[in-house]
Residue, then its C-alpha position, 0 to 999 in steps of 0.5 A: x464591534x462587540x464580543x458577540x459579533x467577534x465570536x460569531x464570525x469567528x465560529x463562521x470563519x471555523x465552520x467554513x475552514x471545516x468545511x474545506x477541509x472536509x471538501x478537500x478530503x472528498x475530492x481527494x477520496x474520489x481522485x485515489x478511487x478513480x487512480x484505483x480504478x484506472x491502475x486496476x483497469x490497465x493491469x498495473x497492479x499486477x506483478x511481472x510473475x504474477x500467473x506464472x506458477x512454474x517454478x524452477x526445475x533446477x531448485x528442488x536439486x538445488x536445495x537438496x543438494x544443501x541440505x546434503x552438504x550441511x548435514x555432511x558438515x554437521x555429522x563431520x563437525x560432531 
């Protein structure tokens, strides 16, 4: 074999591992839309809390009640 048919069949090998690749990266795209699609379908991608917007009654207190002690503990520190 001579050089010219040695480069040639090595850009063929080239163009067809590129191509692959690029064949394997489509598929690959299309399988994360479809696991997307489906997840969003089911209402996975929804967190346990998600649409409860009570929060705790207790919590506003609760911080009030800090805030008092460490302005306490600051004005007695001073």
């Amino acid at each position: 074999m001579n050089q010219i048919r040695l480069f040639a069949q090595s850009a063929l090998v080239s163009v067809m591992g590129m191509g692959m690749v690029f064949a394997f990266l489509l598929l690959l795209i299309c399988v994360v839309r479809c696991v997307g699609a489906l997840v969003s379908s089911f209402g996975w991608d929804r967190g346990p809390d998600e649409g409860v917007g009570a929060a705790d009654p207790a919590g506003g207190a609760l911080a009030a009640a800090i805030a008092v002690a460490v302005h306490e503990k600051a004005r007695s520190t001073s």
